[in-house]
C-alpha positions as CSV (number, residue, x, y, z in Angstrom):
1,X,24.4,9.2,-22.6
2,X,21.5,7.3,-21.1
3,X,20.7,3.8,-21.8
4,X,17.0,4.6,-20.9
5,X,16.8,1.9,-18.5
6,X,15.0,2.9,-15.1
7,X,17.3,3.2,-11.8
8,X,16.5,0.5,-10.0
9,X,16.8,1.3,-5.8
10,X,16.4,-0.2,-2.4
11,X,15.7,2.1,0.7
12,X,16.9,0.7,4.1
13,X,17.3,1.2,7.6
14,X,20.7,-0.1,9.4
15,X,20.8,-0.6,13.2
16,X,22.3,-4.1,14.1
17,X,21.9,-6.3,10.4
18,X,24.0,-6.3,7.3
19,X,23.1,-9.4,5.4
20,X,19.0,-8.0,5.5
21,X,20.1,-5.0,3.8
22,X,22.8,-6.1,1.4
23,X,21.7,-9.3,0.2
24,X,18.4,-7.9,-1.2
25,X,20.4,-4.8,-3.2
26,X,22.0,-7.4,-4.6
27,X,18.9,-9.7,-5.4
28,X,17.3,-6.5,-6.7
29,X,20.5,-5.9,-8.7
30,X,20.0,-2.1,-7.2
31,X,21.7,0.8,-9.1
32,X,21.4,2.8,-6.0
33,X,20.6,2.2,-2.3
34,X,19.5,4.9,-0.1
35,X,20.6,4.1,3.9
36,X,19.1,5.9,6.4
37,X,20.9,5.3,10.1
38,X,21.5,7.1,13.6
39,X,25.2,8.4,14.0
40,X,26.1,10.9,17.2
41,X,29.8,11.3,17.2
42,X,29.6,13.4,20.5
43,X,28.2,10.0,22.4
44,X,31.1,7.5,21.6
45,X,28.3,4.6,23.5
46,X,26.8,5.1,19.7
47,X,29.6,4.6,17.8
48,X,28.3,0.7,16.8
49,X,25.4,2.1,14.7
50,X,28.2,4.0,12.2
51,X,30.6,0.6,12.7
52,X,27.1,-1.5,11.2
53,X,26.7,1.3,8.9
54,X,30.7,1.2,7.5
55,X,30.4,-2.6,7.2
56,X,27.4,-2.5,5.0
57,X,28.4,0.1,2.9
58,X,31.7,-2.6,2.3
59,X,29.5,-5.3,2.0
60,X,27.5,-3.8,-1.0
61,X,30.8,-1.8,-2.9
62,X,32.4,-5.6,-2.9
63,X,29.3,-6.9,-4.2
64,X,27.7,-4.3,-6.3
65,X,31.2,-1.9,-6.9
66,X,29.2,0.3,-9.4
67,X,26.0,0.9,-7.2
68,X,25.6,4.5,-6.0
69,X,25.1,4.7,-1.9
70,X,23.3,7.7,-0.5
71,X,23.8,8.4,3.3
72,X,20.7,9.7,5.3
73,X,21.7,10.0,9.2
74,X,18.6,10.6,10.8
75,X,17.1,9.3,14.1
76,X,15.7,6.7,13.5
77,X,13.7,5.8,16.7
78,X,11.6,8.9,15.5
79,X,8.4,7.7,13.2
80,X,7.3,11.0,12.0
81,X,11.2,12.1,10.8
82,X,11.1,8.4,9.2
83,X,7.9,8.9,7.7
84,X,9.2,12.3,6.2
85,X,12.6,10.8,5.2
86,X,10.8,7.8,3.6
87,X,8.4,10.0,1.6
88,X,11.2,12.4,0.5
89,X,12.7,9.7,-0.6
90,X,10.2,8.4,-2.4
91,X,9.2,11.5,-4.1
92,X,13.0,12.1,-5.2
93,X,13.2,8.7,-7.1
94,X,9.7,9.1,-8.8
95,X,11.4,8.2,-12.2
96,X,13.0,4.6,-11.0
97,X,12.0,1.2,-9.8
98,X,11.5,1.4,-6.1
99,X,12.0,-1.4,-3.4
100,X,11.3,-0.5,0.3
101,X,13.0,-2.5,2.9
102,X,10.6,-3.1,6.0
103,X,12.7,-6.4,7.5
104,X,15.9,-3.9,9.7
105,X,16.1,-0.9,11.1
106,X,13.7,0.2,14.3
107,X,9.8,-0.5,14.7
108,X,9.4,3.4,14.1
109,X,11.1,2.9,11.0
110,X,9.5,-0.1,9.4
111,X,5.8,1.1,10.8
112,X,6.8,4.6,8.7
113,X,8.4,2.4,5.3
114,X,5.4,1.3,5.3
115,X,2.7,3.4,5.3
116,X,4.6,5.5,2.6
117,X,4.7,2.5,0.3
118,X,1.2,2.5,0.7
119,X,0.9,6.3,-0.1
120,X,3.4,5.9,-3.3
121,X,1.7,4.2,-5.8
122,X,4.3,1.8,-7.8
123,X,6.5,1.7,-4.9
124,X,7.4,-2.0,-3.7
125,X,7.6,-3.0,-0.2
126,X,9.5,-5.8,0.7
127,X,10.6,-8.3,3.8
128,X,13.4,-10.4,4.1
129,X,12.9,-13.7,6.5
130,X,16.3,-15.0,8.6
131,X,17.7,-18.7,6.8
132,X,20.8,-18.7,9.1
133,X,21.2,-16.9,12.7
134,X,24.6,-15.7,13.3
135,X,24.5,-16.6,16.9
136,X,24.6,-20.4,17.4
137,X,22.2,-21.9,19.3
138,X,24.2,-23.1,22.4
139,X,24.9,-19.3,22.9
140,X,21.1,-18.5,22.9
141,X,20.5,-18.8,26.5
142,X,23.6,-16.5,28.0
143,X,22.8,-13.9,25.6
144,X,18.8,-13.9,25.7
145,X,18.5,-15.4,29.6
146,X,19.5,-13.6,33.1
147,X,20.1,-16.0,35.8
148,X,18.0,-18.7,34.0
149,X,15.3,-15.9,33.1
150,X,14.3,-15.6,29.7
151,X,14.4,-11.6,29.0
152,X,15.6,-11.0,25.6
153,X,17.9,-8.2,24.0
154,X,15.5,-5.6,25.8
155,X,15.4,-5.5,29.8
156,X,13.6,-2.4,30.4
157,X,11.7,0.2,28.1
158,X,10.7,3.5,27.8
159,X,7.1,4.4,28.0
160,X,4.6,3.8,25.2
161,X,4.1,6.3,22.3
162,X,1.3,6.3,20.3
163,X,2.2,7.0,16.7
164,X,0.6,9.8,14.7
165,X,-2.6,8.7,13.0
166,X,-2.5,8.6,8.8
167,X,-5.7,7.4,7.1
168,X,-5.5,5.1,4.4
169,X,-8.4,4.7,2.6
170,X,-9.9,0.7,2.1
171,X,-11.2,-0.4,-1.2
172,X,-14.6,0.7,-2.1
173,X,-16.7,-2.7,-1.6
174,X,-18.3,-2.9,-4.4
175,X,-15.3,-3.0,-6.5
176,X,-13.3,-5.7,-4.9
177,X,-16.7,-8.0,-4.9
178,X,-17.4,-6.5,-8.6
179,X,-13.3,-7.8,-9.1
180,X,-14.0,-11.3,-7.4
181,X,-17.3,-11.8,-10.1
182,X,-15.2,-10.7,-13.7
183,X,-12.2,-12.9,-12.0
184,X,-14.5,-16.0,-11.7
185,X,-16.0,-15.1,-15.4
186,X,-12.8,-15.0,-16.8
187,X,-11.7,-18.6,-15.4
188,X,-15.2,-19.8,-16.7
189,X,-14.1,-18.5,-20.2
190,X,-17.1,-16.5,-19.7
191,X,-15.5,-13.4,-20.1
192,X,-18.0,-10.9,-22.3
193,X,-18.8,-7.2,-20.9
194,X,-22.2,-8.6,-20.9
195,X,-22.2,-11.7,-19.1
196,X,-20.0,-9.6,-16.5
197,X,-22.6,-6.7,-16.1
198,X,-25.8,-9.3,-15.7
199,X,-23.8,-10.9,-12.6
200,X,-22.7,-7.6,-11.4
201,X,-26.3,-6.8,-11.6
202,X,-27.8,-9.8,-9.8
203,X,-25.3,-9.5,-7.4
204,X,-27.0,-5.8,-6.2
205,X,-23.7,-3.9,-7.1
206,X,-24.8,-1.7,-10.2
207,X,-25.7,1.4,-9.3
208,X,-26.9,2.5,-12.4
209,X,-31.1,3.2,-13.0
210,X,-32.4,1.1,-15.2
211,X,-33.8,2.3,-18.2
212,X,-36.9,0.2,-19.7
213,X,-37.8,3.1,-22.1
214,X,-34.8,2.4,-24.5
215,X,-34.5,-1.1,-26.8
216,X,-32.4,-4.0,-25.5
217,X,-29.7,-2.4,-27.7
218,X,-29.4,0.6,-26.7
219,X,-29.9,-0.4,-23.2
220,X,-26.9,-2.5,-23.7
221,X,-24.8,0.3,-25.0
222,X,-25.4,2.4,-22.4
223,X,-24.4,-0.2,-19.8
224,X,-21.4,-1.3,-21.4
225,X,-19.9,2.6,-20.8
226,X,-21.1,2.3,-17.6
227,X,-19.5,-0.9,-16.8
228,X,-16.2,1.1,-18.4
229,X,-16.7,4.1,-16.3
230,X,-17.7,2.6,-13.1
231,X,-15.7,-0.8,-12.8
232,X,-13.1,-1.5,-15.3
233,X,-11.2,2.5,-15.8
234,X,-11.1,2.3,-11.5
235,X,-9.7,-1.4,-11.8
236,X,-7.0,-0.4,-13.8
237,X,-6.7,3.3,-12.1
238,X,-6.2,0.8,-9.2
239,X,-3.7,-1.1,-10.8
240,X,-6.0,-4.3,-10.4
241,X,-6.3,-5.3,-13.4
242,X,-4.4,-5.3,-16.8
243,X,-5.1,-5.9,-20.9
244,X,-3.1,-9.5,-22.0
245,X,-1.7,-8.2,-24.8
246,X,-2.1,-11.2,-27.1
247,X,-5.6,-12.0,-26.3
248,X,-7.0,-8.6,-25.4
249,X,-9.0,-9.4,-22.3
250,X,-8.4,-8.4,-18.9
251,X,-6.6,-10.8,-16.1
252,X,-6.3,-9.7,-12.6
253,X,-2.9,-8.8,-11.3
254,X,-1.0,-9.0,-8.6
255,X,-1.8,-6.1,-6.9
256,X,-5.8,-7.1,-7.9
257,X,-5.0,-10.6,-6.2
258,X,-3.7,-9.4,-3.1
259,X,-6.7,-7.0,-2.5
260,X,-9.2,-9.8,-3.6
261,X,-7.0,-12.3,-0.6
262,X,-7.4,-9.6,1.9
263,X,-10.6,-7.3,1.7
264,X,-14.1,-8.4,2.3
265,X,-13.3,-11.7,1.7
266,X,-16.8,-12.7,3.0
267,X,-18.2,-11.9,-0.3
268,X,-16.4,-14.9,-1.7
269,X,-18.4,-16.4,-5.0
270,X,-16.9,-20.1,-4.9
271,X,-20.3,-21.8,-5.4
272,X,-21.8,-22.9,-8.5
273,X,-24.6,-20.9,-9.3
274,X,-24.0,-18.0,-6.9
275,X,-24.2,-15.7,-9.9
């Protein structure tokens, strides 16, 4: 019988790491990890991307014994079969709690995880930063130098390809501005629909008509369903904003912050008396 609880499952791409991919199922405390990785038995010069595969599949049974791991052998230097892979992924596990690793695997791999986070609402991206290289430092120079050259792992490439263009739509302006006013409201304690729609107002983001024929009250009915319709149902649509459940208003979350830290950030409202 089901407990109820949501599966909870990390997507990741194995080429040449094991700690990057089975140290955050673990942190995540993952119920099932999907692996996508290159295997071509008939070209034995391949053989190391199923050895990396086989030891990080016994990494993550030692460490998580019950966690389910599903195989995907794909190639993964491909970004529009990682793209696909990634999204059918993501629409299979719909129902659970979804982290998407974007720190191993190849460029075409990462560049694809993450433009289908970005087209799976709830889904939750996620890099992992090195603490401790496995190669020590006095071995830096023969592996990464030739003849006293620094050239790196890579010492020729093939040519350029351009990946396939996906458009992802940027936040309407006047939302994240209209976002950035009820957040500096709120930390004024100021946080009435009113207050919010005046500044909205004087800040040349309400759209509305005005409507001098009607009194001040119903004036102020009819704006407070438009503040509903226009700003506050497409913040939370957005997943910027949420209800505190204690003290009923709205606070900005994390999603909210990040788009307030990265879009239009020119229309910041830090002075006193800018609205």
């Amino acid at each position: 019988m089901s407990s109820g609880r949501k599966e909870r499952v990390v997507i990741s791409c194995v080429t040449f790491e094991t700690s990057k991919i089975t140290d955050p199922a673990s942190y995540y405390a993952a119920t099932k990890v999907h692996l996508i990785h290159y295997a071509d038995p008939s070209d034995e010069r391949n053989r190391i991307y199923t050895e990396f595969y086989e030891q990080v599949c016994r990494m993550i049974r030692k460490d998580l014994p019950k966690t389910e791991i599903i195989e995907h052998v794909e190639t993964v230097y491909d970004f529009t079969t990682m793209l696909r892979t990634v999204l059918n992924i993501l629409r299979e596990e719909k129902n659970a709690d979804v982290f998407v690793n974007i720190s191993a695997g190849t460029s075409e791999y990462t560049a694809a995880a993450v433009i289908a986070s970005m087209m799976t609402p709830g889904t939750i991206p996620f890099s992992v930063s090195t603490k401790e290289y496995s190669i020590p430092d006095d071995e830096l120079r023969r592996i990464y130098y030739s003849d006293g050259v620094p050239v790196g792992l890579t010492s020729v490439t093939r040519d350029p390809k351009a990946l396939p263009h996906y458009r992802i739509d940027v936040p309407d302006e006047h939302l994240v501005t209209g976002l950035r006013i009820m957040e500096k409201k709120s930390k004024e304690g100021r946080t009435s629909g009113t207050i919010v729609i005046d500044a909205l107002k004087e800040y040349r983001i309400w759209f509305r008509k005005e409507r001098p024929e009607e009194d001040d009250l119903e004036r102020r009915r009819y704006d407070a369903v438009c503040y509903q319709r226009d700003f506050i149902d497409k913040w939370k649509e957005n997943g910027w904003i949420e209800k505190d459940r204690r003290t009923k208003k709205y606070f900005v979350t994390e999603t909210g912050r990040i788009v307030l830290d990265t879009f239009y950030t020119e229309n910041l409202i830090e002075k006193e008396g800018d609205i």
